[in-house]
C-alpha positions as CSV (number, residue, x, y, z in Angstrom):
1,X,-24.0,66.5,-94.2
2,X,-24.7,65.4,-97.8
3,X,-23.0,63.4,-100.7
4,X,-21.4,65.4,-103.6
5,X,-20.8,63.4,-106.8
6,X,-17.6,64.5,-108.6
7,X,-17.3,62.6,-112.2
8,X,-13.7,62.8,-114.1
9,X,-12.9,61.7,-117.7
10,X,-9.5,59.5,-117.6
11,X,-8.1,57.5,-120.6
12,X,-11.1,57.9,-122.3
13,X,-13.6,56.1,-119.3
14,X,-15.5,57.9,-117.0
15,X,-15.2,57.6,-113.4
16,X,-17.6,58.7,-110.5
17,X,-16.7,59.7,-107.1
18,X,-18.4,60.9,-103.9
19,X,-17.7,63.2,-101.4
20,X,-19.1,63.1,-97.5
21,X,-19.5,67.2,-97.4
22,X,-20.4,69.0,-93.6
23,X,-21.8,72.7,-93.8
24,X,-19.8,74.7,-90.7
25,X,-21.0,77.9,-89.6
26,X,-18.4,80.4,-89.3
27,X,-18.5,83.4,-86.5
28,X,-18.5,86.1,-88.9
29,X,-19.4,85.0,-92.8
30,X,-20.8,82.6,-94.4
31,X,-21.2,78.8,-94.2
32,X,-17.9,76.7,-95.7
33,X,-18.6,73.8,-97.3
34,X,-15.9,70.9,-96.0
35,X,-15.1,67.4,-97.9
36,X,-14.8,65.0,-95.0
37,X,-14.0,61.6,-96.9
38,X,-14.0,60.6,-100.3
39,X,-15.1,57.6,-101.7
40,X,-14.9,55.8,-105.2
């Protein structure tokens, strides 16, 4: 698991948010990346 910083322009001020992000191994391909909570 790891933190993924998203940052978003609105109304002219930017704002920061994180993701918790967990690497799952799938049976036949590769590893999906999946957002498990965000936070602000």
């Amino acid at each position: 698991m790891f933190l993924r910083p998203h940052s978003r322009n609105k109304d002219g001020k930017d704002h920061t948010y994180s993701s918790l992000v967990e690497t799952v191994r799938t049976p036949d391909g590769p590893r999906q990346k999946l957002s498990v909570i965000w936070a602000s």
